[in-house]
Steps between C-alpha positions, in 0.01 A plus 500: 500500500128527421484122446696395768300708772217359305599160581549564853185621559318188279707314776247574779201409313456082425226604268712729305825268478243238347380767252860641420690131465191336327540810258874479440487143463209571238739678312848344523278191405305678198862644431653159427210421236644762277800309497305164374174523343492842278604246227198307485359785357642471197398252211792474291250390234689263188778383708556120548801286570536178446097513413378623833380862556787723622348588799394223625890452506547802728236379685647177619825590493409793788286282709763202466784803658224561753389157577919423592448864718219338682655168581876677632277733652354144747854578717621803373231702599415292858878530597498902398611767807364800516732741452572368177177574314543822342853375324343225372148665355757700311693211365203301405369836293806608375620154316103468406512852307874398371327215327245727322798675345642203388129385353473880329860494348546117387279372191215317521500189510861497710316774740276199683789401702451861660192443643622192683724728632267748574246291698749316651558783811213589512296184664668593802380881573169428668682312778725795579219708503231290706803507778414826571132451590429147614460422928339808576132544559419755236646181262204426311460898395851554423477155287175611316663833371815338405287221306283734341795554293446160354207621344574861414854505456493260187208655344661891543872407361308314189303837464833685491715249262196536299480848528884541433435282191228738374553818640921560505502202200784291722545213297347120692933436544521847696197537657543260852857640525323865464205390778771401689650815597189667523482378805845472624450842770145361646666184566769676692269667683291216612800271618672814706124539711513101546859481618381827753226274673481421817537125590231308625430601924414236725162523449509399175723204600307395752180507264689345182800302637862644437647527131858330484714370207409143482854239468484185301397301867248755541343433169504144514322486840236715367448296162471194724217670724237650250620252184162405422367869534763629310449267202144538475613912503710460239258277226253838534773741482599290150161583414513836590781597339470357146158635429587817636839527346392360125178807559823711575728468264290436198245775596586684143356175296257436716352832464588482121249217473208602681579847279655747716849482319706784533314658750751649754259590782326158511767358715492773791066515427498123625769463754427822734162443607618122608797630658282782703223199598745236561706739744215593714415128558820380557601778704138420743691203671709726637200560754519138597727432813452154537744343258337174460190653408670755207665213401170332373359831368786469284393171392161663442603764303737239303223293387232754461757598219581214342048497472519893389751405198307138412166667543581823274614255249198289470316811465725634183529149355078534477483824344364597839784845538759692281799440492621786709305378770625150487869619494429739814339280684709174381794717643326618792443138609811368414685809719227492786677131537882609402484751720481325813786285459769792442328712744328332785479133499838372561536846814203324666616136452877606677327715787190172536753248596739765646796408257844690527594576154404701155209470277754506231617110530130385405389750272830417267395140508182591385622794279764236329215252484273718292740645267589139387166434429444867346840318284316193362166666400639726313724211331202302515260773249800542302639181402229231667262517176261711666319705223312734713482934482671623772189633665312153459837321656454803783134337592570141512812574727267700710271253503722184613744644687284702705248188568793315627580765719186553683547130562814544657432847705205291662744173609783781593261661723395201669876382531584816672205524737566162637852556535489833716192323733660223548813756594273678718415185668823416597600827613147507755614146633727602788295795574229301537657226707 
């Protein structure tokens, strides 16, 4: 009863839905890491098969189950109704936990199947949850909390597998299972406060543009319209997404080279300060009403990243910081331009050209996009002949990728600003005449 009159009260105060969904989304989001990364954690030092490093199995057996999430996820997720949301958040979790049963019980190497499995669902879970906050004004805020997640969610369920590991002495087979349901009741929680929001009023459609389930005609139509755009979005989100996911899920051997192995805290004393920086810029465009105009911040923001992450680099490549520094502010850059995209960018393209539809159609292309290219890097420093640390391999991915993608944030942000003029335009004509 507390919560609910709680709730009704939040309901009169935009500011304090923002605050409340942002937050619940923050932690049904951060709640879903438990169920994927706690294993990365682990080392699972000696064991090979078929010559390559065990892990390194998991690895790309998980992101191969997620990569398949992300590209279902392209019409599953655009076509999804409202009322079924909750159902399927617990679906997607349940199987993805039933999987880390299967990975504890079954022998390794027989268990790598599992995490197929287990990654498989779970691709799918940020665009149940983003339906809850996107076409409403307080967009950008409610995005920034639930993306701060990102950032603090992974490194906080490392710091408890690897505190399970060392504390309670769970075995590396037991310990994601164990993470798992560590966080079973928060995630509850979080998912009953979304499904209790109210829906968007008509101020925040008339601001943003209606949210709808988009049908195959619908999708096609908008493909045609922004194709170029949508491309050039996609080659930086590729980008994006490999450097940030290879800094992700090898985290434990990076740190082992640069001589923080087996230091459980490092992964939370990185990641929280960029989540707390990255969420107060991010969450600034929400002060922006004209949509054209937040849409280029968000270019900004996107490129000034990209420089952050390249810059940092070339610093630590000199001898010019530590590497502590370079990995915080490697990440922050490489966030401060994630960020944006799951968040922000893709709210302000719909509600710039006034489309009827979800965020979730474009972001899966993207999302699909990058996790195929996370695929092939990882393939690529395994089995391409490249005889490089796993830190060093970190830097010259940072360095490339991220100079490509300034590159491509600058063309993207002319392509865009041309398009909605020249949209502008047209729409002044007959007013005019």
């Amino acid at each position: 009863m507390v919560v609910v009159s709680f709730l009704s009260g939040v309901r009169r105060h935009p500011m304090a839905i923002n605050v409340v969904a942002g937050s619940a989304a923050f932690l049904a989001y951060a709640s879903m890491y438990a169920f994927r990364k706690p294993f990365t954690a682990a080392a699972f030092e000696g064991m090979h098969y078929a010559g390559v490093d065990y892990k390194v199995w998991l690895v790309i057996a998980q992101v191969m189950g997620y990569m398949l999430s992300k590209v279902r996820g392209i019409t599953w997720i655009a076509e999804i109704q409202r009322q079924r949301r909750a159902r399927t958040l617990t679906g997607l979790i349940g199987f993805s936990w039933i999987a880390l049963l299967g990975f504890a019980l079954i022998p390794a190497p027989w268990n790598i199947p599992f995490l197929f499995l287990n990654g498989l669902p779970l691709g799918m879970v940020w665009g149940v949850i983003f339906g809850y906050l996107e076409g409403r004004r307080g967009t950008e805020l409610m995005g920034a909390l639930m993306c701060a997640s990102f950032i603090v969610g992974s490194g906080v369920v490392k710091t408890v597998g690897m505190w399970l590991m060392l504390r309670w002495h769970v075995s590396e087979f037991w310990m994601p299972f164990t993470a798992g349901f560590l966080f079973i009741v928060p995630l509850y929680a979080a998912t009953w406060v979304l499904e209790h929001l109210p829906p968007p009023d008509a101020a925040d459609i008339a601001a943003r543009s209606a949210r709808i389930p988009m049908d195959a005609t619908t999708r096609r139509a908008f493909l045609a319209r922004f194709l170029p755009g949508i491309a050039m979005i996609v080659m930086a989100y590729v980008a994006l997404t490999v450097t940030r996911d290879f800094r992700d899920n090898f985290a434990a051997e990076i740190w082992a080279d640069l001589g923080r192995g087996g230091d459980a805290s490092v992964f939370t004393e990185t990641e929280a300060p960029i989540a707390v920086a990255v969420l107060i810029i991010t969450a600034f465009t929400m002060a922006v009403r004209d949509n054209l105009k937040a849409l280029m911040i968000n270019h900004v923001l996107i490129f000034g990243g990209f420089a952050v992450a390249v810059f940092s680099t070339w610093l630590h490549n000199h001898g010019m910081i530590d590497p502590l520094s370079w990995i915080g502010f490697s990440g922050f850059g490489l966030y401060l331009a994630y960020v944006p995209y799951n968040a922000t960018f893709f709210e302000r393209m719909l509600a710039t050209f006034r489309v009827t539809g979800n965020v979730g159609f474009i972001m899966y292309i993207a999302d699909s996009s990058g996790y195929m290219g996370s695929v092939v890097v990882i393939l690529v420093k395994e089995f391409g002949g490249v005889h490089l640390s796993w830190a060093s391999f970190y830097a010259d991915t940072v360095m490339t990728l991220s100079g490509v993608g300034m590159f491509i944030t600058l063309v993207s942000a002319f392509y865009f600003y041309e398009k909605a003029r020249r949209a502008r335009e047209l729409v002044a004509m007959p007013a005019a005449a």
